[in-house]
C-alpha positions in Angstrom: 0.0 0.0 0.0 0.8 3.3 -0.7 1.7 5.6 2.0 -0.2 8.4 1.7 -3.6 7.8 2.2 -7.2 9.2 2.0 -10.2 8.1 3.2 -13.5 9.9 2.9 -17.2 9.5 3.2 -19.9 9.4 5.9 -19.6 6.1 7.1 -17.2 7.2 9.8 -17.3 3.7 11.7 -15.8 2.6 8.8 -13.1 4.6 8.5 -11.8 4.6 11.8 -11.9 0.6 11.7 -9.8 0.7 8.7 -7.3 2.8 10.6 -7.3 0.8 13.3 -6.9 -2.3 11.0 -3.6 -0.9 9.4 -2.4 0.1 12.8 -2.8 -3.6 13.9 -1.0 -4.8 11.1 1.8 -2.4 10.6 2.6 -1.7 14.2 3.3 -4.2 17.1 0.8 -4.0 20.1 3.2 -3.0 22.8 4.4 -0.2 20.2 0.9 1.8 19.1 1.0 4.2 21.5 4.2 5.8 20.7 4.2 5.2 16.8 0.5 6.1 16.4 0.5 10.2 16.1 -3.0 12.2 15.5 -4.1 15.5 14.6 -7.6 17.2 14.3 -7.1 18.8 10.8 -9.5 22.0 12.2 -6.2 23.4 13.7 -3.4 21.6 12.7 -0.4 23.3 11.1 0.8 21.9 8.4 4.5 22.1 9.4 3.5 19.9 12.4 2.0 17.5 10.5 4.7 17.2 8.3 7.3 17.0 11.2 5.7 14.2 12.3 6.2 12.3 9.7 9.8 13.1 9.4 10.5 11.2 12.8 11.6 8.2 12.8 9.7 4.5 14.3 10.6 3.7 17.8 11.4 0.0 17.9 9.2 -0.4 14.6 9.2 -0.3 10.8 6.4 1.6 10.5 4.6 4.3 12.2 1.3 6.1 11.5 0.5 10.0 11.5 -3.5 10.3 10.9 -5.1 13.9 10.1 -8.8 13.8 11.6 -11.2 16.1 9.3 -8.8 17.5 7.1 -10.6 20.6 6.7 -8.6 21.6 3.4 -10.1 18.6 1.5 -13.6 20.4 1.6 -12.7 24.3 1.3 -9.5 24.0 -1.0 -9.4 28.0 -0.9 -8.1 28.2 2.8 -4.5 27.5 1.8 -3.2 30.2 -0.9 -1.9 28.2 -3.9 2.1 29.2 -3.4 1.3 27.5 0.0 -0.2 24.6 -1.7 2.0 24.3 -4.1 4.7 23.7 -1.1 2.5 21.3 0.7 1.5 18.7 -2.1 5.2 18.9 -3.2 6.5 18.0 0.7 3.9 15.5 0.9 5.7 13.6 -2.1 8.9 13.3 0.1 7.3 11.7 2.9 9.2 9.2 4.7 8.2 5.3 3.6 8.3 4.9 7.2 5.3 6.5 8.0 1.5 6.0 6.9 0.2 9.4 6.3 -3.8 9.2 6.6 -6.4 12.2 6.1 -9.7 11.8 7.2 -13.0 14.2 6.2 -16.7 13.7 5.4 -16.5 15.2 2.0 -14.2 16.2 -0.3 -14.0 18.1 -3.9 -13.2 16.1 -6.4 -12.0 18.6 -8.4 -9.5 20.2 -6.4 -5.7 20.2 -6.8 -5.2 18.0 -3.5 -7.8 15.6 -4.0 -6.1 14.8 -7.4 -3.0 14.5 -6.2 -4.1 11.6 -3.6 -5.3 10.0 -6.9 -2.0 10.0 -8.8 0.7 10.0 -5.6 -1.3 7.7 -2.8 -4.7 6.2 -2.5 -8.3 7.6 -2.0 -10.7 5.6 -0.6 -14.6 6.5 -0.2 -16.8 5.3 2.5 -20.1 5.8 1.3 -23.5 4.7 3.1 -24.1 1.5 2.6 -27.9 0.4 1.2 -30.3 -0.6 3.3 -30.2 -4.3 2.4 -26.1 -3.9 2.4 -26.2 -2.3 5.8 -28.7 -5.0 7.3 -25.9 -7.7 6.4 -23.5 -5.8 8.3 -25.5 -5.9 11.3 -25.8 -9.3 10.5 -22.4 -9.7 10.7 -21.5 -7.3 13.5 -24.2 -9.1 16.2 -21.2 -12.1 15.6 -18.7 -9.8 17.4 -21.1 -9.6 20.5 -21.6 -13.0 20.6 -25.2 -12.6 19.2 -27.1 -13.7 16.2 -30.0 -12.0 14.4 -31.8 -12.8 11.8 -32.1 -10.8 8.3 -35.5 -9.0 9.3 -34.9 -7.6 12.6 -31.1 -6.9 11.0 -33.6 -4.7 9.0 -35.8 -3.0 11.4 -32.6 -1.9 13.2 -30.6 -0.5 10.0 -34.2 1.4 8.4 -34.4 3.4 11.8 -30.4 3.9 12.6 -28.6 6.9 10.3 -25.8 5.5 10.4 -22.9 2.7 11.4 -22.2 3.9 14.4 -25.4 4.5 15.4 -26.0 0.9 14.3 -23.4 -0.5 16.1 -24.8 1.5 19.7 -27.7 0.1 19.0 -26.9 -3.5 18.5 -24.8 -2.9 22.0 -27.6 -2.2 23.9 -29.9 -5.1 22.6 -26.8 -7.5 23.1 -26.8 -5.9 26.7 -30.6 -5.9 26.9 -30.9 -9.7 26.1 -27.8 -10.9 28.4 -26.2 -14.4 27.7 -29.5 -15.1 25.4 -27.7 -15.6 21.7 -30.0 -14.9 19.3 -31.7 -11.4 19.0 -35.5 -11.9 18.3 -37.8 -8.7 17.3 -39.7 -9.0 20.7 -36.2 -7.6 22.1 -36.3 -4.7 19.6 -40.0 -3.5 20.6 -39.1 -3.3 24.1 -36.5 -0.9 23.4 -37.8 0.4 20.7 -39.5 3.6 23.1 -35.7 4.7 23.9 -35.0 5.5 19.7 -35.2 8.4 17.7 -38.2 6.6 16.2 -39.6 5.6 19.2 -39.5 9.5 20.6 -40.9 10.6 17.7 -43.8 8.4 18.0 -44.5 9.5 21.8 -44.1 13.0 20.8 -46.9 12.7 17.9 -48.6 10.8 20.7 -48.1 14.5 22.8 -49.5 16.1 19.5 -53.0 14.3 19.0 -53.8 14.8 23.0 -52.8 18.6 22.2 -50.0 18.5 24.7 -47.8 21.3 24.0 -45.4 21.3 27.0 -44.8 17.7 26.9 -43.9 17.8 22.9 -41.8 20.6 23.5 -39.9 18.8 26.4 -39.5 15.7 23.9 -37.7 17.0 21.1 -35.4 18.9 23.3 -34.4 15.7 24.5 -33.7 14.4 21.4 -31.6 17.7 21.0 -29.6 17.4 23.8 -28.8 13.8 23.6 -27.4 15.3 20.1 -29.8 14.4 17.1 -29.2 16.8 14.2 -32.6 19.3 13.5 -32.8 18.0 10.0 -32.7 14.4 11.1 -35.4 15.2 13.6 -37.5 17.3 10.6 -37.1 14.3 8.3 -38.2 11.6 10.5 -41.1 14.1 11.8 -42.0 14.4 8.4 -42.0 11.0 7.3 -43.8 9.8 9.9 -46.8 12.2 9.4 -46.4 10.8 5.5 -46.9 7.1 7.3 -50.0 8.2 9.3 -51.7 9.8 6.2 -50.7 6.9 4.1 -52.2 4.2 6.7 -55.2 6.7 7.1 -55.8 6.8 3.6 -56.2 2.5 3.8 -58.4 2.6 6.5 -60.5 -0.5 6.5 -57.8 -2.6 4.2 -56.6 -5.5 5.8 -53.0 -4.6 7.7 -51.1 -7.9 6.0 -52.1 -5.5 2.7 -51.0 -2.4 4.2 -47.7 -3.7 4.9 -46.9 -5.2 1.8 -47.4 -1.9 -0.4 -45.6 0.4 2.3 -43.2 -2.0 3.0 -44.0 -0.5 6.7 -41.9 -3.0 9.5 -45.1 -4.8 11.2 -44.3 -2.7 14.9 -44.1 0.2 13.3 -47.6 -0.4 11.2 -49.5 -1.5 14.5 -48.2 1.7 16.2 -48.7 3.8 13.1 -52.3 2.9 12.8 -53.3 3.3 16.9 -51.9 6.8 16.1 -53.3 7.7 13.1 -56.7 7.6 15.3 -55.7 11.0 17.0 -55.6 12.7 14.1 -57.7 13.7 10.9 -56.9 13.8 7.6 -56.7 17.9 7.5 -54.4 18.0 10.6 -52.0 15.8 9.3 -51.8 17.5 5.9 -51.5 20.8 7.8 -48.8 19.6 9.8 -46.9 18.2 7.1 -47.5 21.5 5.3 -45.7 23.4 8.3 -43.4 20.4 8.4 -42.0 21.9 4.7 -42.4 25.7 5.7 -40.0 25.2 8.8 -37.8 23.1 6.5 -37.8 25.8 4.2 -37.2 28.7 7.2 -34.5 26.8 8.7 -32.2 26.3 5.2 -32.9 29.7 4.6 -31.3 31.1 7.6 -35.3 32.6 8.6 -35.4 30.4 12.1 -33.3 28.9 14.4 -32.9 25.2 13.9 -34.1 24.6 17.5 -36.8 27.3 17.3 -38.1 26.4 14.3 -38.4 22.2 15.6 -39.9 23.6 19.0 -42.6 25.9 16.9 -43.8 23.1 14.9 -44.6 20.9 18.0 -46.2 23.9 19.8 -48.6 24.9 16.5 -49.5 21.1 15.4 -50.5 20.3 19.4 -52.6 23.3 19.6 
């Protein structure tokens, strides 16, 4: 392998197990610690990066510098180009000794620098993986906990989960919740389903139909302080009004039917249709309506992310 290296995408999990992978093979246990150096690119010089590199092992052929959210990768214009110019040439005389590895969510594939990964080291992209791709890794990662799952509660997990990590937290807590039991079975997921982001949006559209204000408020700030993004929150609002109309719009088919043209997981039908009940055809339209409006306010710079979430909770529970 090549030793300058990039890796990029959103599946962050992902990256920072192939770090640790090369660090494991490259580097001897005993040794990581003091041949394993790291940066957070928001603030680190470039001289001191480069330093880094120009030491030598200690006790080991290789050693590994890694640059966490290389912010220069996304907004190419914060280094002038006489500056770049001396950085993608000093990056060419990097030591073979040492594994140079950039990290960053997104990148410019135009750019001078991204280019230069192509032709002098290796780029690798992380994208996120399809839901059917991403239920195999679950799959596959309940074997790591001593756990087994099957395909469709693999899938229930990875269509409400944003991401690998978040996949990965989850599957912890089942494999916590269910103890020395092996296999995971969807029971286990409905009893800890309440403690998701899907779950809290469900009890705060719950708060909505018995026009409860206050407590819909108080839910969606917990969701923003345990660290949810607003437009994650939006979304899944959103989407979940579009479920209640949809099921509303079928009332009186049979819920086997129902579930086979959504493609709605079975817990989430049963719960979708009990809530449905609360609300008429009109509200839900309305709120949906709003649900775009605030969308639209936010991106715009209009409202405050956290404003904007905390107005459309207070207006649909009037």
């Amino acid at each position: 392998m090549k030793n300058l290296i990039l890796f990029f995408g959103e599946e962050k999990l992902l990256i920072d197990e192939a770090i640790v992978n090369l660090k494991n093979k490259t580097i001897p246990q005993g040794l990581q610690a003091i041949n394993f150096i790291s940066f957070d690119g928001k603030n680190a010089k470039e001289e001191d990066i480069l330093d880094a590199c120009d030491t030598v092992p200690m006790m080991s052929e290789k050693k590994i510098v890694v640059v966490y959210d290389a912010s220069f990768f996304k907004n190419e214009g914060k280094m002038s180009s006489e500056r770049q110019k001396w950085f993608l040439d000093r990056l060419k005389r990097v030591p073979a000794h040492t594994y140079l590895i950039f990290t960053t969510s997104q990148v410019d594939k135009r750019s001078k620098i991204f280019k230069f990964f192509q032709a002098n080291g290796v780029a690798y992209e992380y994208k996120p993986l399809l839901q059917k791709d991403k239920a195999f890794w679950i799959q596959k990662r309940a074997k790591l906990y001593n756990k087994s799952i099957d395909l469709r509660t693999a899938y229930f997990i990875a269509e409400y989960t944003t991401d690998l990590y978040q996949a990965d937290n989850e599957l912890k807590k089942i494999a916590s919740f269910v103890g020395e039991r092996v296999k995971i079975e969807q029971n286990d997921l409905d009893e800890i389903f309440s403690k998701s982001l899907e779950g809290n949006i469900f009890e705060m559209m719950d708060y909505i139909g018995s026009k409860r204000p206050a407590e819909a408020i108080k839910s969606l700030n917990y969701l923003m302080e345990r660290g949810e993004k607003g437009a994650v929150i939006l979304y899944m609002i959103s989407k979940h009004i579009m479920n209640l109309l949809t099921v509303k719009s079928m009332k009186g088919i049979e819920r086997e039917m129902i579930q086979k043209k959504t493609g709605m997981h079975p817990f989430v039908l049963k719960k979708a249709i009990s809530q449905a009940e609360n609300f008429s055809a009109e509200e839900l339209e309305k709120a949906l309506k709003l649900c775009q409006e605030i969308d639209i306010a936010i991106k715009t710079g209009k409202i405050d992310e956290k404003i904007g979430i905390e107005l459309l909770a207070a207006k649909t529970a009037i």
